[in-house]
C-alpha positions as CSV (number, residue, x, y, z in Angstrom):
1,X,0.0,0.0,0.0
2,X,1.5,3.6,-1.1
3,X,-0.6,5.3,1.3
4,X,-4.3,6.8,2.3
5,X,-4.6,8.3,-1.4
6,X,-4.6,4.9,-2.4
7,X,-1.6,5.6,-5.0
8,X,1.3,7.7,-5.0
9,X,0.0,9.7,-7.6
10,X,-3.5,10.7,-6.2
11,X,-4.6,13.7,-5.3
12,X,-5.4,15.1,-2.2
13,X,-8.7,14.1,-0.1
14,X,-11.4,16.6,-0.9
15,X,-12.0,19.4,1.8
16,X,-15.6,19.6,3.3
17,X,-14.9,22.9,4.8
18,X,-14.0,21.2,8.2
19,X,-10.4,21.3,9.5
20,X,-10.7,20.1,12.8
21,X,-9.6,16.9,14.6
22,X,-13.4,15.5,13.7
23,X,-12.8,15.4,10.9
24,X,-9.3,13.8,10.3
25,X,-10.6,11.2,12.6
26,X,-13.5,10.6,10.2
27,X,-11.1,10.6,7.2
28,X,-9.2,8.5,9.0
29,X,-12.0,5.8,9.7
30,X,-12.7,6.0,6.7
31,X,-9.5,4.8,5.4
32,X,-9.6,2.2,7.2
33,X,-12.5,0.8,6.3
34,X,-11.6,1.1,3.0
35,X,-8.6,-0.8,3.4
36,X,-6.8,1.9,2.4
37,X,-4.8,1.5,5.5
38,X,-4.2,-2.2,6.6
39,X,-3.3,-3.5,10.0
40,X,-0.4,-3.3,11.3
41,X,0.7,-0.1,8.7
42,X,2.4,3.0,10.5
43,X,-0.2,5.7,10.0
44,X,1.1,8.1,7.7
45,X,0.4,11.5,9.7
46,X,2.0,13.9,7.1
47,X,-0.1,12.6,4.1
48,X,-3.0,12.9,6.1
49,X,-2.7,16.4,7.3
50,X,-2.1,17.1,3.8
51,X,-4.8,15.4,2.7
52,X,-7.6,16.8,5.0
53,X,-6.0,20.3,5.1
54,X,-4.6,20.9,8.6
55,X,-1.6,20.6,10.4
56,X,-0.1,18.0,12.8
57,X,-2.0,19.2,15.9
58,X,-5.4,18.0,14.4
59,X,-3.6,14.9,13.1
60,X,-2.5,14.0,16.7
61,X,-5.4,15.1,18.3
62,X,-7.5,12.7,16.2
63,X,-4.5,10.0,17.0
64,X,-6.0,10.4,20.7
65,X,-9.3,9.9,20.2
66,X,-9.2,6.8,17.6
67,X,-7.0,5.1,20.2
68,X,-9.5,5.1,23.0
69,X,-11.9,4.0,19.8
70,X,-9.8,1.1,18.8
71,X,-8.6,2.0,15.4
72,X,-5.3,2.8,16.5
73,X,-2.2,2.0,19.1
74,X,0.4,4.2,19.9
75,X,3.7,2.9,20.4
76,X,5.9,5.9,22.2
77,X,8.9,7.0,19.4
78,X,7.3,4.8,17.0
79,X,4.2,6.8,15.9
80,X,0.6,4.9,15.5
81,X,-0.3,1.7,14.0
82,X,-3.4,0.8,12.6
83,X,-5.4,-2.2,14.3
84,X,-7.0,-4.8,12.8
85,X,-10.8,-4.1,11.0
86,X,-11.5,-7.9,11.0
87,X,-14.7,-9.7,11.7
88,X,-13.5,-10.1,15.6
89,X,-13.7,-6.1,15.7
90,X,-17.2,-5.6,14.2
91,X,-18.6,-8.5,16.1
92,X,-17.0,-6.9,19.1
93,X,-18.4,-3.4,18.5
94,X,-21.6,-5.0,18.2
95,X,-21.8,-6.8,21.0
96,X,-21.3,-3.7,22.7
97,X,-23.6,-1.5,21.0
98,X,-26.2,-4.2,21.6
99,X,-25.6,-4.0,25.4
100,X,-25.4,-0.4,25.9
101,X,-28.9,0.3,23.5
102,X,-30.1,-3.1,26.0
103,X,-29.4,-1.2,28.9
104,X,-31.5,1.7,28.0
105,X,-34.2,-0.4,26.8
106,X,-34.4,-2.2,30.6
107,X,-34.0,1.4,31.9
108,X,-36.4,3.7,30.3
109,X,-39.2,0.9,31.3
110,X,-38.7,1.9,34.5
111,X,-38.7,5.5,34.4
112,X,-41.7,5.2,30.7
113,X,-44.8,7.4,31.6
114,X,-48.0,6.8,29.0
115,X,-47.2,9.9,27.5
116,X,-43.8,8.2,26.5
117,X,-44.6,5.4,25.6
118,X,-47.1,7.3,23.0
119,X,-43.8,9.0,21.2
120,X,-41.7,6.3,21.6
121,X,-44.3,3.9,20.0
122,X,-45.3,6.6,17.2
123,X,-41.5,7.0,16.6
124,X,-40.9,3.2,16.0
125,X,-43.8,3.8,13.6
126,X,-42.4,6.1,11.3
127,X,-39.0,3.9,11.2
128,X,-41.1,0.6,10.1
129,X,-42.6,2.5,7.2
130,X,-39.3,4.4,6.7
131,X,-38.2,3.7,3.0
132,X,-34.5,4.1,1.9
133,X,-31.4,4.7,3.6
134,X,-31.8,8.3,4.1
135,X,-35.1,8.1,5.7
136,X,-34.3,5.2,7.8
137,X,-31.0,6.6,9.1
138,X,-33.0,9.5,10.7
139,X,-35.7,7.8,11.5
140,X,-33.8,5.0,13.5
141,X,-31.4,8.1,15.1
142,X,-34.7,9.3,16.6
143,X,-36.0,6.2,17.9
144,X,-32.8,5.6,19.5
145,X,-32.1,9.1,21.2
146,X,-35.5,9.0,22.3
147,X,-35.1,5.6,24.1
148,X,-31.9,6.6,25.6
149,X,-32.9,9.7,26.9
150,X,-35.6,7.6,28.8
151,X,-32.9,6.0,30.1
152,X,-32.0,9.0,32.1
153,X,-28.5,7.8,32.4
154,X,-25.9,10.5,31.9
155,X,-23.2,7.7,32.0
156,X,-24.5,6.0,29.4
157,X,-25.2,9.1,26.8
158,X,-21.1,9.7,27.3
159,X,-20.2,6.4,27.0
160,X,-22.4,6.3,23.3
161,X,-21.0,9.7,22.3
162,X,-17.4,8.1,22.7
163,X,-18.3,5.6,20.4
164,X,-18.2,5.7,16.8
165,X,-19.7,4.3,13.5
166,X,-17.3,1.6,11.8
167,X,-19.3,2.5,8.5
168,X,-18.6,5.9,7.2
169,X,-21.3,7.9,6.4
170,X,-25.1,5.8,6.2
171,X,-24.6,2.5,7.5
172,X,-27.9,1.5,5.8
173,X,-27.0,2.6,2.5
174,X,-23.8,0.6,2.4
175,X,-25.0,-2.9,4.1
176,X,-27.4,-5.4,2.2
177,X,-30.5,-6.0,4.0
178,X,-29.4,-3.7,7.1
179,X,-32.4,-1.4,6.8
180,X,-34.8,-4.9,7.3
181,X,-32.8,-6.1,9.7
182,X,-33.1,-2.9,11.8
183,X,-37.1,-2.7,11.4
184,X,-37.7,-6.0,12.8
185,X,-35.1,-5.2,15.6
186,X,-36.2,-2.2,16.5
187,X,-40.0,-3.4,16.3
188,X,-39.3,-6.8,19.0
189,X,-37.4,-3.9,21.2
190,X,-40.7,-1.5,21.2
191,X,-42.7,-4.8,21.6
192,X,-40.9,-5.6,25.2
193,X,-40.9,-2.1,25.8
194,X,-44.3,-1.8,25.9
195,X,-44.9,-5.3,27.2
196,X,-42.8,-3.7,30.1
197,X,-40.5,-7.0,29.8
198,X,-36.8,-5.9,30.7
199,X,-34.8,-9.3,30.0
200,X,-37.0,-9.5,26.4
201,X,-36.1,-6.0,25.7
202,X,-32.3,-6.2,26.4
203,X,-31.8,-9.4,24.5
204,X,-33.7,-8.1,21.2
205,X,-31.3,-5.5,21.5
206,X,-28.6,-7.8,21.3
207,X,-29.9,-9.3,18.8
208,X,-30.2,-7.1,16.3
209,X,-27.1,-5.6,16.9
210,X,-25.8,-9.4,16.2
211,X,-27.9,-9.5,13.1
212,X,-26.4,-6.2,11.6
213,X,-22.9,-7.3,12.4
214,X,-23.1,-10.3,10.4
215,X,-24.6,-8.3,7.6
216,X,-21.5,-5.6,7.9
217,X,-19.1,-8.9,8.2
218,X,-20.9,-10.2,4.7
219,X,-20.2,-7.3,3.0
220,X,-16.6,-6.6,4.1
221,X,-15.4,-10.3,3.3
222,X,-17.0,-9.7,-0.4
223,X,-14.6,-8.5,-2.9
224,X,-14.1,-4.6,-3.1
225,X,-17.4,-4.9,-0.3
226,X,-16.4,-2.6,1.9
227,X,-16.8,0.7,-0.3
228,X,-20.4,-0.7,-0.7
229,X,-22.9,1.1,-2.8
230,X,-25.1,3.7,-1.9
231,X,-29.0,3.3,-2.1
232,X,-31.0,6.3,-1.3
């Protein structure tokens, strides 16, 4: 591999106006993903600054927080070295994403007033009639604030706000069958919501979040899958 422009004689990234250490980590993920940077590679901090447009401090800044992500490891005098993107790590982020959106379903049952359970129930309508990726990305971002903001767990809104997406951009526009997956997911979680069953809520949480990662895993192992194709 030459490096994140994918050839030594590529041009630069294209700048979206934002020059902050957001946004190199986003490049950055993206690259990965991509497999534009493989495992075990040095991360090339020069070529991305130049790429995205900023100096170093953004670069290292980004370094920072993609380590506590798990994209990256430091080695002191070294520099950072990209970690593996390999069915192990998605399953892994799943599992996790599955217990933390669990936790907030066994939690906002106990604190759900009628008048929650109203929007929460009129929200998960408008995702199972939601209709391309565009619509269903909002409509499931909704759905999911809501629930854990029911939660009323501050801890828990930190801990999801230090996580981030493995897919760049829409998830459901890049994985086959993900926006199915996520209705009938997010429809048995509403179900044991409202049923007021914790245990039944928590494990449909998990999963769906199991089902989606075997859908990412299917498209990554495809050849060239992991650029995907975007459906509206």
């Amino acid at each position: 591999m030459s490096g994140p422009s994918g050839g030594r004689n590529s041009r630069a990234a294209p700048r979206d106006g934002e020059t902050g250490p957001e946004a190199v980590a986003r490049y950055i993920r993206k690259l990965i993903f991509e497999g534009r940077l493989e495992a075990g590679q040095r991360l090339p901090q020069d070529e991305i600054a130049h790429a995205v447009g900023v100096s170093r401090i953004p670069v290292r800044e980004a370094i920072i927080s993609l380590e506590r992500e798990g994209w990256l490891r430091g080695e002191n005098h070294r520099g950072a070295f990209v970690l593996p993107l390999d069915e192990r790590a998605v399953t892994d982020r799943f599992a996790l994403y599955g217990r933390f959106h669990g936790f907030a379903a066994r939690r906002a049952i106990d604190h759900l007033t009628p008048e929650d359970l109203d929007e929460l129930e009129a929200l998960a309508a408008k995702l199972a009639d939601a209709t391309g990726a565009t619509a269903m990305e909002r409509a499931n971002g909704r759905y999911l604030a809501k629930l854990v903001s029911l939660a009323a767990s501050n801890r828990l809104r930190a801990v999801l706000r230090s996580t981030s997406q493995i897919v760049p951009g829409n998830f459901f526009a890049s994985v086959d069958g993900s926006i199915e997956i996520q209705q009938r997911g997010i429809a048995a979680i509403q179900a044991a919501v409202a049923a007021g069953e914790r245990e039944r809520a928590e494990q449909a949480s998990i999963d769906l979040h199991a089902e989606q990662a075997a859908a990412l895993v299917a498209v990554m192992q495809r050849p060239g899958g992991r650029t995907g194709r975007a459906r509206g």
